[in-house]
C-alpha positions as CSV (number, residue, x, y, z in Angstrom):
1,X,33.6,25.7,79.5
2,X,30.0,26.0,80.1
3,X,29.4,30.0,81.1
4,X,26.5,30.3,83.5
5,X,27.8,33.9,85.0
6,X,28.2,37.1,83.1
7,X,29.7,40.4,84.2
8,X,28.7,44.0,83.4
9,X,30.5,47.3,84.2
10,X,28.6,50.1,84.3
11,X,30.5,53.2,85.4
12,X,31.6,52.9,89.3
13,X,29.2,49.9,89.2
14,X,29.8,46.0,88.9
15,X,27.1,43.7,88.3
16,X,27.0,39.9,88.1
17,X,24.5,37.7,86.9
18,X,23.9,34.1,87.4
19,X,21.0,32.6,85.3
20,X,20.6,28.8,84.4
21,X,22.1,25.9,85.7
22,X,25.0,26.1,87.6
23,X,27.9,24.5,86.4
24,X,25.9,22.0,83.9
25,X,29.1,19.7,83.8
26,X,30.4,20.3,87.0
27,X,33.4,21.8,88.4
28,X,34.9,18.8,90.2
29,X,37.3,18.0,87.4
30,X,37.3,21.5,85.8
31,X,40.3,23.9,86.7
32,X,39.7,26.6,84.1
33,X,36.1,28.0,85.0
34,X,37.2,28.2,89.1
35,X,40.1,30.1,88.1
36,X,38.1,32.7,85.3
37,X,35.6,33.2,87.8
38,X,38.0,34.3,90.0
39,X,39.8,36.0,87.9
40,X,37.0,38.2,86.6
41,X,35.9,38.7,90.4
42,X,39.0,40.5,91.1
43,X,39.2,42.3,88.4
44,X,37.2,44.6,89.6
45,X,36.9,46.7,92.8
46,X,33.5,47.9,95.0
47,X,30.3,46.6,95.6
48,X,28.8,43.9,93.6
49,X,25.1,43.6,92.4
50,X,24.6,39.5,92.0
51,X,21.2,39.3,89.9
52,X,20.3,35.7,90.7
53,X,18.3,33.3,88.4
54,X,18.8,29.8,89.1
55,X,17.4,26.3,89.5
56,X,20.7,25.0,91.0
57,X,23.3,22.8,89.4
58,X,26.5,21.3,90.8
59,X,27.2,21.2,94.8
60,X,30.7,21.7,93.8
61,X,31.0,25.0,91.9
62,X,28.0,26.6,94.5
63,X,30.6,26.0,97.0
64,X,33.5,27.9,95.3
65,X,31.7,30.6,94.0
66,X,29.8,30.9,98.0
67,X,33.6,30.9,98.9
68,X,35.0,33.4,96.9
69,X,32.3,35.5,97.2
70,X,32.6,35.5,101.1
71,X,36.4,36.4,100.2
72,X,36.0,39.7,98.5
73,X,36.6,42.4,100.1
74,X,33.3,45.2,99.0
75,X,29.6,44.2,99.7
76,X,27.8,41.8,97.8
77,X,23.7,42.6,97.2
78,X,22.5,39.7,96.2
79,X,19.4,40.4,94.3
80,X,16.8,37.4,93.9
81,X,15.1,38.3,90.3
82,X,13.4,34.4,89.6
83,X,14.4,32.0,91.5
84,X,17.3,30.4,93.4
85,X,16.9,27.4,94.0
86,X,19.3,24.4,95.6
87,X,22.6,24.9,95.0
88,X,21.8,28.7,93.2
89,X,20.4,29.6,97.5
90,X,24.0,28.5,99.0
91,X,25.6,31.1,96.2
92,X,22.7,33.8,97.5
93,X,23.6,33.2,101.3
94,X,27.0,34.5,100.5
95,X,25.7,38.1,100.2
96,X,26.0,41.2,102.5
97,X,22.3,41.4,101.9
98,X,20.0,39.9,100.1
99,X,16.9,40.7,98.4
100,X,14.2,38.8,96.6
101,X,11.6,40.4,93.6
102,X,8.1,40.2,95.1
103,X,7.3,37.5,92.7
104,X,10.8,35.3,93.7
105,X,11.6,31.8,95.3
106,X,14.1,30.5,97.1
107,X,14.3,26.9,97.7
108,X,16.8,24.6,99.7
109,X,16.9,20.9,99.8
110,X,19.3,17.7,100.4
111,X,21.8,17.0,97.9
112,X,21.5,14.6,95.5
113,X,23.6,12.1,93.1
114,X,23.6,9.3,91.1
115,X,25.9,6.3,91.3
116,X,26.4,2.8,90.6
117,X,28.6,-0.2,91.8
118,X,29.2,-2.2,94.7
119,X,27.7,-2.3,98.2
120,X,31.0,-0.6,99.7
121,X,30.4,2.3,96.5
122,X,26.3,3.1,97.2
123,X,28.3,3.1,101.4
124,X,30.7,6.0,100.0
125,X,27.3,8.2,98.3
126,X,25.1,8.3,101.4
127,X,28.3,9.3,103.4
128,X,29.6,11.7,101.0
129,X,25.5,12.7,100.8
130,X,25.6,13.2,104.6
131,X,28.4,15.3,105.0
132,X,27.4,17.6,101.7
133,X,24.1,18.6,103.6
134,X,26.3,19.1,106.6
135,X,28.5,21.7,105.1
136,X,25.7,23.6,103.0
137,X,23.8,23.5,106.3
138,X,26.9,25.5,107.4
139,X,25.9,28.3,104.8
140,X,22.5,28.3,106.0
141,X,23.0,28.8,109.4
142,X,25.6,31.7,109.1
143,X,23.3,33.2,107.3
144,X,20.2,32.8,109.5
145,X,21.1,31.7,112.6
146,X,18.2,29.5,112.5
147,X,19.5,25.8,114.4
148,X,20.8,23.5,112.6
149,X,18.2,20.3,113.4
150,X,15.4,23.3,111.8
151,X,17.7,23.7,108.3
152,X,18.2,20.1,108.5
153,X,14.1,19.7,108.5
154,X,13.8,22.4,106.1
155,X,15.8,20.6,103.9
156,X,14.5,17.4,104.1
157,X,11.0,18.8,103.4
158,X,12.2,20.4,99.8
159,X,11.0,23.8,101.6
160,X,10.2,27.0,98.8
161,X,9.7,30.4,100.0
162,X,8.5,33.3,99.0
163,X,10.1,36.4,100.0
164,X,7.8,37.2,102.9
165,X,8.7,33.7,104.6
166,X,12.6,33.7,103.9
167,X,13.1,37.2,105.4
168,X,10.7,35.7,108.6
169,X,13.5,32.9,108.6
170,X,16.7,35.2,108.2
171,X,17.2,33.9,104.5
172,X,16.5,37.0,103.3
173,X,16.5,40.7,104.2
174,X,14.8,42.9,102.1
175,X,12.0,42.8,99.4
176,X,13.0,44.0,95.8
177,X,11.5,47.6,95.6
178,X,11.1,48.5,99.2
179,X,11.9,52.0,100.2
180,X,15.2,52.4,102.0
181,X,16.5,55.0,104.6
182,X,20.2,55.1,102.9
183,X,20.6,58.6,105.0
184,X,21.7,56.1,108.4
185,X,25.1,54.7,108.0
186,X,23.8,52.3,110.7
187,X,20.6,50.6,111.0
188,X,19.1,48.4,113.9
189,X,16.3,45.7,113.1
190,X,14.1,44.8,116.6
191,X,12.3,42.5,114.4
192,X,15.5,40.8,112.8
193,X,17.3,40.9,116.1
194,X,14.1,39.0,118.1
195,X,13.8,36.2,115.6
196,X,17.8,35.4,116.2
197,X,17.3,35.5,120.3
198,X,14.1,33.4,119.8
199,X,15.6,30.8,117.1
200,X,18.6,30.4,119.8
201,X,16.2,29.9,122.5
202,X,13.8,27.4,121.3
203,X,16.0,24.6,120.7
204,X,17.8,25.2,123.9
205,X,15.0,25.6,126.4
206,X,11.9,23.2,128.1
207,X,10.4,25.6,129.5
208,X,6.9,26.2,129.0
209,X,7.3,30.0,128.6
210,X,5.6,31.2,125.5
211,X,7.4,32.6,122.6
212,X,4.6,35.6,122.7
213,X,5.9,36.0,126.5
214,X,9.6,35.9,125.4
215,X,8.7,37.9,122.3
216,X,7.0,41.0,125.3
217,X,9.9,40.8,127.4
218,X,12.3,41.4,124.2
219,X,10.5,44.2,123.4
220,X,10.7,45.7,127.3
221,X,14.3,45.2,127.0
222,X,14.6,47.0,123.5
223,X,12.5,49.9,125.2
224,X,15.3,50.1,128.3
225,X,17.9,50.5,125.4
């Protein structure tokens, strides 16, 4: 079992931390590291800090570990230290917020694979190639709202951000080190809430309306609120 995860208790206080390559020999025929990872993920109870440190690894273990995390019941604050790169960004999209280090990237792209065979077996890749990007595209967009046909760009562009750029696209949330009003229970965004309307409108819409005309009339409706 190759251990790329490591948990740390520290009083009321769970923290997980990814770092490396994800799965380096793949979970697709492994039984034992889904289940410990689970395992240890329940163990516990509360919120969860996920340090995050990752070039990416296998599709396959990104999507269970994305899954599971979804599944638990506290918050999960994913914290962007490095880097999280292809599959390590569908792992950070499963948090209740996430946060990047001023110095961090984030970077998404298509999947890849290697194979070998016949005509009919090189058919099989691209499809199962095709429908890979389509369900990671699925992470993406729940996490941003951004349209699908813009992820799928994104994607096929290799597209790195820093954290400035991912929080403009909804990737992100927060910068590492900001100062926080925690004394709100509830907090609304007009910036974060503006760049969802807009990213639904744009695709949808051939209008010639401006997004800087869109973008005054959100603000005279957030005004009448």
């Amino acid at each position: 079992m190759d251990r790329f995860w490591n948990w740390k208790q520290d009083g009321e206080s769970r923290q997980l931390t990814i770092s490396g390559v994800i799965a380096p020999n793949s979970w697709v025929n492994d039984d034992l590291s889904p289940r410990i990872f689970q395992d240890e993920l329940n163990a516990g109870q509360g919120s969860i800090d996920l340090w995050i440190n990752s070039p990416g690894g296998d599709c396959t273990a990104a999507s269970q570990i994305y899954t599971m995390l979804k599944n638990y019941p506290g918050d999960v604050n994913v914290k962007i230290s490095g880097i999280a790169a292809s599959a390590a960004s569908v792992i950070a999209m499963a948090g209740t917020t996430v946060s990047m280090a001023p110095t961090a990237m984030l970077m998404i792209h298509n999947p890849l694979t290697s194979v070998g065979g016949q005509e009919k077996d090189l058919d099989q890749a691209i499809q199962m190639l095709a429908e890979t990007k389509e369900a990671i595209i699925n992470a993406y967009e729940l996490k941003t709202s951004l349209p699908r046909a813009k992820i799928a760009a994104m994607m096929d562009d290799e597209t790195w951000m820093n954290v400035n750029k991912a929080i403009e696209l909804g990737f992100a949330d927060r910068m590492l080190g900001e100062n926080l009003d925690t004394t709100d229970c509830y907090s609304y965004s007009d910036k974060q809430s503006q760049l969802i309307v807009l990213n639904k409108l744009q695709p949808q819409t051939k209008s010639t309306v401006s997004i800087k005309s869109l973008q005054r009339r959100l603000s005279l409706l957030s005004h009448q609120l």
